[in-house]
C-alpha positions as CSV (number, residue, x, y, z in Angstrom):
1,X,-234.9,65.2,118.8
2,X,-236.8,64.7,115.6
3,X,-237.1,68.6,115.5
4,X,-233.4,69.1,116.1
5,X,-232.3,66.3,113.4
6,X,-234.5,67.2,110.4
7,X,-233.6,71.2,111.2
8,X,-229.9,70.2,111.1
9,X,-230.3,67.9,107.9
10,X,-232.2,70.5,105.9
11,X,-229.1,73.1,106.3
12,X,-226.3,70.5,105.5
13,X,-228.9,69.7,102.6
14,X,-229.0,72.6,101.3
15,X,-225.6,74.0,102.2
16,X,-224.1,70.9,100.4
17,X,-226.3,71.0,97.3
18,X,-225.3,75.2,97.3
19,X,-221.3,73.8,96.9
20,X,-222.1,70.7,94.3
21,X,-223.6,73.0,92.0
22,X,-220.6,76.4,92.7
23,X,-217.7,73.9,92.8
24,X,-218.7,70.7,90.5
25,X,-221.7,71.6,88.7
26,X,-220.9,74.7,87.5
27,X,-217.3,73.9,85.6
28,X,-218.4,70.8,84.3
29,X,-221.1,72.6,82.1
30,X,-217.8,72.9,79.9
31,X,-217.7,69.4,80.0
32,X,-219.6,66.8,78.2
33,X,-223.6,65.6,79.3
34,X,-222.2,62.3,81.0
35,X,-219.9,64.7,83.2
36,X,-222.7,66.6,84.6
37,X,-224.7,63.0,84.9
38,X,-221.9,61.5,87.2
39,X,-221.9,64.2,89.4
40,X,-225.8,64.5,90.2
41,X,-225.5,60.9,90.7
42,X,-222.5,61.2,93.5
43,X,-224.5,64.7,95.4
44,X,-227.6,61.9,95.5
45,X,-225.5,59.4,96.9
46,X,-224.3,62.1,99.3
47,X,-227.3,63.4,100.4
48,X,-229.2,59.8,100.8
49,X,-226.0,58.9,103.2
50,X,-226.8,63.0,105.0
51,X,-230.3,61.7,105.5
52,X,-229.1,58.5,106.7
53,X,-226.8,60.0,109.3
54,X,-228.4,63.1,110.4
55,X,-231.8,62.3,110.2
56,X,-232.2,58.4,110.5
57,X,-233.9,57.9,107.4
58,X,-232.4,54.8,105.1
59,X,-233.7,53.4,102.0
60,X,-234.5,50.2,100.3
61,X,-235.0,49.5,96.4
62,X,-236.3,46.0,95.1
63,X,-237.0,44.6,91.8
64,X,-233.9,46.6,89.7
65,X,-233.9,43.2,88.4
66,X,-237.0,44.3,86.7
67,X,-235.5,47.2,84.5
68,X,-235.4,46.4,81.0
69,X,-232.6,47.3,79.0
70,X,-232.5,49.6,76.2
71,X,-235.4,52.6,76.0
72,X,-237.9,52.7,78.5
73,X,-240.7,54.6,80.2
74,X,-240.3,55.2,84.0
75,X,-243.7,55.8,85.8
76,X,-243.6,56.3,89.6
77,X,-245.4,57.3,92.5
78,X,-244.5,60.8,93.7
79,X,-245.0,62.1,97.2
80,X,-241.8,64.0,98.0
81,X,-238.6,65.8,96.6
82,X,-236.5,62.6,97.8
83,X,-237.6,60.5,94.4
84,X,-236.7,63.4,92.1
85,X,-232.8,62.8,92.9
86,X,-233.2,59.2,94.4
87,X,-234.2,57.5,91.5
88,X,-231.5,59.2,89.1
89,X,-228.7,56.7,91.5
90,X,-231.0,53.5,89.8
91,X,-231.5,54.0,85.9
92,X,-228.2,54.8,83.7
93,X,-229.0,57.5,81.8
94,X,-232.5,59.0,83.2
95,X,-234.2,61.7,81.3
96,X,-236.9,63.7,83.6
97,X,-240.4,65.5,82.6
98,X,-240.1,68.7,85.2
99,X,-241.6,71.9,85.1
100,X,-240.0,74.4,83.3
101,X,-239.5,77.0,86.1
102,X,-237.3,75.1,87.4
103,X,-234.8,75.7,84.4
104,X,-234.7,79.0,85.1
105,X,-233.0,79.3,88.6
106,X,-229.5,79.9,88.5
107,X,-226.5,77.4,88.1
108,X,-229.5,74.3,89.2
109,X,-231.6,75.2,85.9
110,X,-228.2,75.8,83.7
111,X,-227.2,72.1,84.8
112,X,-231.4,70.4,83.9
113,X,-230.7,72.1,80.1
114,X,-227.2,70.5,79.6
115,X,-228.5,67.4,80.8
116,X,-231.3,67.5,78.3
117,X,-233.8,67.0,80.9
118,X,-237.3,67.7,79.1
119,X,-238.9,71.1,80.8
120,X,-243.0,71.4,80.2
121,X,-245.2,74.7,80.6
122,X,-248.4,72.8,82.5
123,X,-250.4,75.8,81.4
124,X,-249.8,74.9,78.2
125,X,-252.1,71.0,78.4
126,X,-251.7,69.7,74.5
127,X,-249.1,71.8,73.2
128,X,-246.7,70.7,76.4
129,X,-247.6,66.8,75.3
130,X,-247.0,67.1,71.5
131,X,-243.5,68.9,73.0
132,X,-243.0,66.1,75.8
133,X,-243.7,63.4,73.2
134,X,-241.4,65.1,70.3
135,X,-238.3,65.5,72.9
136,X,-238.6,62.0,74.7
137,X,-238.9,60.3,71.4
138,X,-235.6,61.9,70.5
139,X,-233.8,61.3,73.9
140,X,-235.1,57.3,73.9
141,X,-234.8,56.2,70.6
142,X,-231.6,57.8,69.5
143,X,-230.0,58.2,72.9
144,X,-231.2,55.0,74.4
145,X,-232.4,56.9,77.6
146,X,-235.2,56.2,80.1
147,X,-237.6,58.7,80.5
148,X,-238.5,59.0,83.9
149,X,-242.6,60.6,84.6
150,X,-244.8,61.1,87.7
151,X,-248.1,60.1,86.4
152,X,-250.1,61.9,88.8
153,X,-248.4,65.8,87.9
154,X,-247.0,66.3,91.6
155,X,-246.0,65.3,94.8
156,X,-249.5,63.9,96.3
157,X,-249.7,63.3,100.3
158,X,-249.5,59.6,101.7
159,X,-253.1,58.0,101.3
160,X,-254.4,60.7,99.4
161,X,-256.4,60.2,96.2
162,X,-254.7,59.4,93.4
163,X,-255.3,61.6,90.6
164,X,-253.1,60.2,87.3
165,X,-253.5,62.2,84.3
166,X,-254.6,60.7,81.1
167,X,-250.9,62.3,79.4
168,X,-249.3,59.4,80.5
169,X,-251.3,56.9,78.7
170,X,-250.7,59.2,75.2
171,X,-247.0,59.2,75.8
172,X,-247.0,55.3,76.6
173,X,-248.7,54.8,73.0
174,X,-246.7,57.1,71.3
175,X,-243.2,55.8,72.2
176,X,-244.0,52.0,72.6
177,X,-241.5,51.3,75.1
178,X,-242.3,49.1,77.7
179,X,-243.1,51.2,81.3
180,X,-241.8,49.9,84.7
181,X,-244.4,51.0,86.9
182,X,-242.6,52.4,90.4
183,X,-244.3,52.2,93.9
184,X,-243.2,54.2,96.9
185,X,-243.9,55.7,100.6
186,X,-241.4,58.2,100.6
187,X,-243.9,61.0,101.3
188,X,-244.4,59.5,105.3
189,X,-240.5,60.5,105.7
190,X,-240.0,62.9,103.4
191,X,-243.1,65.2,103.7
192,X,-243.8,67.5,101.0
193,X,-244.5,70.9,102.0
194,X,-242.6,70.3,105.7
195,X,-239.0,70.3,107.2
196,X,-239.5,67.4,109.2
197,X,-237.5,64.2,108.4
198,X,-238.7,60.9,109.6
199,X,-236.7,58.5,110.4
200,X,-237.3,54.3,109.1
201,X,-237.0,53.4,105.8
202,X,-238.2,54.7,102.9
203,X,-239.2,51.7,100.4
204,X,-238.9,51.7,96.5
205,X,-240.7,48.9,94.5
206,X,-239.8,48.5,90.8
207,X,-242.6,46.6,89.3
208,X,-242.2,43.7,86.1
209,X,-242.5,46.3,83.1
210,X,-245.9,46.8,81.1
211,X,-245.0,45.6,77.9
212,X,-245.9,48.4,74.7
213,X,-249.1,48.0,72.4
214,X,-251.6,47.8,75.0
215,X,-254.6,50.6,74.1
216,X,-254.4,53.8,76.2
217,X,-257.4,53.3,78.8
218,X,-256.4,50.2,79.4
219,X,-252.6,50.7,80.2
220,X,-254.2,53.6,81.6
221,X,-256.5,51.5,84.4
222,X,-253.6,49.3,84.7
223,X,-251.4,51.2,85.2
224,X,-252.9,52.9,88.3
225,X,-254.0,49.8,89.6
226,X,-250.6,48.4,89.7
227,X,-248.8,51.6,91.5
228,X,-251.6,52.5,93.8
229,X,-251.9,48.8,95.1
230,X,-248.0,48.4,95.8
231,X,-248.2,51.5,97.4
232,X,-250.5,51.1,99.6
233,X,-249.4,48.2,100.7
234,X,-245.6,50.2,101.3
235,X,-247.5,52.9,103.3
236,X,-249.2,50.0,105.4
237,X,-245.4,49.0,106.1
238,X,-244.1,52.3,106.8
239,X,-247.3,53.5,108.9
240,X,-246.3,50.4,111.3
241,X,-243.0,51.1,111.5
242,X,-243.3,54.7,112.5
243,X,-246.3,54.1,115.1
244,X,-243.7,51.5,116.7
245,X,-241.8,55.0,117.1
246,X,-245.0,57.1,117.9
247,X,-244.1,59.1,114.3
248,X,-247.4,57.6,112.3
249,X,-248.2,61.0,110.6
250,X,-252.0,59.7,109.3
251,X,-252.6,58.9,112.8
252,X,-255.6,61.1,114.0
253,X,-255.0,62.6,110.4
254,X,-252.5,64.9,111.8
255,X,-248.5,64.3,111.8
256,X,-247.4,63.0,115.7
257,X,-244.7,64.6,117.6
258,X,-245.1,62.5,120.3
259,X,-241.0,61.5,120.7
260,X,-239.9,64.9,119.2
């Protein structure tokens, strides 16, 4: 079954994110920024219930109590695509740090530009952070937005080591907004890199905020410490709760198909 499920969940997935972006997307690039925002907010709505349904796979968020209002820096934990559009359903007006391929696929990358989402060449190392910087200044100070970052680059395996880069710490310094650290286990349902969906409950953790004007390597340290404890403790959670199904996909450091 858990073969059958996640195959049917990735076509409706797709299929349904095909028709959001040909029949709503699309025309509303006419229409203004908030326009397109509403609408990425309802297909991640849609596709959380999808996974929910088809799949089996629900969600919990704590501590949105925790967001600040006003500008702010967003740093989370990123193991799988499920974040990318989970998170945009949280903050009000989110602004994301993405690659910039991704701007350049059809109708999708037409829809990251209107939104003013902020697209870096990775190839590019300090030119791509004095551009990041420049743009999420803009976006957060006169927009009031919340720039959301994955410390770490890219989607990073459950229990793998963590690998933040020292960018984040430079942006943190330069905007001096407070950051709300973000802790996850979204990668033990939502595997990168695999079809399979898992069902449980993928946890979110929004952490108190790290207040602005700490030094670099500090915040830096702190930073890590902070996201990599929560989630650990998130993977301990969601490890039990799939081995209770026979699903624990560290176990024997291989994914288990046991019930499948």
């Amino acid at each position: 079954m858990l073969i059958l499920r996640s195959l049917l969940f990735n076509i409706l997935f797709y299929a349904n994110l095909i028709l959001w972006l040909v029949f709503a997307a699309f025309p509303a690039l006419l229409l203004p920024k908030r326009w397109l925002l509403r609408i990425a907010i309802a297909w991640a709505r849609m596709s959380m219930w999808m996974l929910r349904v088809v799949a089996g796979t629900r969600y919990e968020i704590s501590g949105i109590e925790n967001i600040p209002p006003g500008g702010l820096m967003i740093a989370s934990k990123h193991q799988s695509f499920w974040e990318t559009f989970a998170l945009v359903t949280v903050f009000q007006n989110p602004v994301f740090i993405l690659k910039r391929e991704l701007t350049w696929i059809p109708f999708f990358g037409w829809c990251l530009l209107k939104m003013r989402m902020i697209p870096v060449d990775r190839g590019a190392k300090a030119r791509a952070l004095a551009h990041v910087t420049r743009r999420a200044k803009v976006e957060l100070g006169q927009n009031g937005r919340q720039l959301l970052i994955f410390p770490e680059g890219t989607r990073t395996a459950p229990g793998a080591p963590p690998a933040y880069k020292f960018g984040v710490a430079h942006i943190y310094s330069e905007l001096n907004v407070p950051c709300l650290p973000v802790a996850l286990n979204s990668g033990l349902y939502w595997p990168r890199r695999k079809f399979l969906r898992r069902p449980g409950t993928i946890r979110v953790e929004i952490m108190p905020a790290i207040p602005p004007g700490l030094g670099k390597a500090e915040f830096h340290v702190l930073l890590q410490e902070r996201i990599e404890t929560a989630s650990d403790r998130l993977l301990a959670q969601g490890r039990s709760e799939l081995a209770a199904l026979g699903l624990d996909p560290l176990q024997n450091g291989k994914a288990s198909a046991a019930h499948s």
